[in-house]
C-alpha positions as a printed NumPy array, in Angstrom:
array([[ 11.911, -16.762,  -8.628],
       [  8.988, -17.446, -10.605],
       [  9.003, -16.146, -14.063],
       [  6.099, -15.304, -16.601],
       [  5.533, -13.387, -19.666],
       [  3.284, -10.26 , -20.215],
       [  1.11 , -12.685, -22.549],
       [  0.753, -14.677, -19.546],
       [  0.382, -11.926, -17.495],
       [ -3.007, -11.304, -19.549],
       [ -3.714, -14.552, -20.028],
       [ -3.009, -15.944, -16.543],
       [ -3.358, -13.454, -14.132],
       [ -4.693, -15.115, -11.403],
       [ -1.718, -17.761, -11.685],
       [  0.713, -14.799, -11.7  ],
       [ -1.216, -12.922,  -8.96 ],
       [ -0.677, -16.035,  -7.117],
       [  3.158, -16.363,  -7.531],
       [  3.831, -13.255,  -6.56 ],
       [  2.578, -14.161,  -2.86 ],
       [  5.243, -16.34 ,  -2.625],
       [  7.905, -13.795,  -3.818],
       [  8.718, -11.619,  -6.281],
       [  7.657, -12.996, -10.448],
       [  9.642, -11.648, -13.447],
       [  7.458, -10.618, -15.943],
       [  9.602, -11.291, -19.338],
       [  9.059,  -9.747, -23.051],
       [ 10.865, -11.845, -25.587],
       [ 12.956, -13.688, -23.193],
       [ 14.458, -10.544, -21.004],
       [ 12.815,  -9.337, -17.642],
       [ 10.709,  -6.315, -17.463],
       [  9.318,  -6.165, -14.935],
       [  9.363,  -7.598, -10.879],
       [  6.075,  -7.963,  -9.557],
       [  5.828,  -8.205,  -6.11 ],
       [  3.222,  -7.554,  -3.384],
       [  2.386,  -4.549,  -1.342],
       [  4.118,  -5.847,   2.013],
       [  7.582,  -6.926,  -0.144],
       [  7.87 ,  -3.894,  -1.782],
       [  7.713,  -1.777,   1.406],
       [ 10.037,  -3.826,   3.091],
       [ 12.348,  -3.328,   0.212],
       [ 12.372,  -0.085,   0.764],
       [ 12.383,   0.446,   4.492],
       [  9.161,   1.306,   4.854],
       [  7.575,   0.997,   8.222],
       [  3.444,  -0.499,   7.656],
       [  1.032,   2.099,   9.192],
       [ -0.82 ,   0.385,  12.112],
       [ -4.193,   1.705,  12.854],
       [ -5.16 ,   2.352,  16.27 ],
       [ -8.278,   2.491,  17.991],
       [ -9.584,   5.33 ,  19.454],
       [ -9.362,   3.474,  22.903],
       [ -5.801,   3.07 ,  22.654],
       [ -4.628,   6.542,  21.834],
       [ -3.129,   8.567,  25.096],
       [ -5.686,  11.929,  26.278],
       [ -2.77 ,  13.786,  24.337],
       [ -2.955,  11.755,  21.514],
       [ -6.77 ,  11.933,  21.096],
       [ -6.909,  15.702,  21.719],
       [ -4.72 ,  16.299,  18.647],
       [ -6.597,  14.211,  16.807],
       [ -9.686,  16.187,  17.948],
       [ -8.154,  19.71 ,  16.752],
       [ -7.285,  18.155,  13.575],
       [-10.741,  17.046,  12.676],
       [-12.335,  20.196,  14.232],
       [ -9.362,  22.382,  11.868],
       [-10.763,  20.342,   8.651],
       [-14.981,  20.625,   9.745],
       [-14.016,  24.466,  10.225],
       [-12.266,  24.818,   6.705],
       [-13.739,  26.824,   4.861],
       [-16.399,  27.846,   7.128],
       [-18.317,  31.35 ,   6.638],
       [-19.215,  31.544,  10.176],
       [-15.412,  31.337,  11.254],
       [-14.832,  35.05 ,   9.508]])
């Protein structure tokens, strides 16, 4: 595991930046760690966390897009005067 300290962290943050796509980087303060940087993807994975995919509107089932639909027509209508 790469390891740098929070002077480097100021000082070379592209360098760190750059470790950390290779795995997680210890950031150290007078010799102990810190601090575990890591990237978006590691950390979710870490914690179970499923990515969100994005679909396109021409894959979503006729259910699918209809509740989609009433969602956006529920947040257009919030707050609408002419819905009294």
């Amino acid at each position: 595991m790469a390891s740098f300290t929070l002077t480097d962290l100021s000082n070379k943050s592209g360098e760190v930046i750059e470790a950390a796509f290779n795995g997680p980087v210890d950031i150290t303060k007078h010799g102990k760690r810190k601090f575990v940087l890591l990237t978006a993807d590691q950390f979710d994975r870490l914690n179970g966390i499923q990515a969100q995919r994005a679909f396109r509107p021409d894959e979503l089932t006729v259910e699918e897009r209809a509740f989609f639909l009433q969602g956006l027509d529920a947040i257009a209508h919030e707050g609408d005067p002419s819905d009294d």
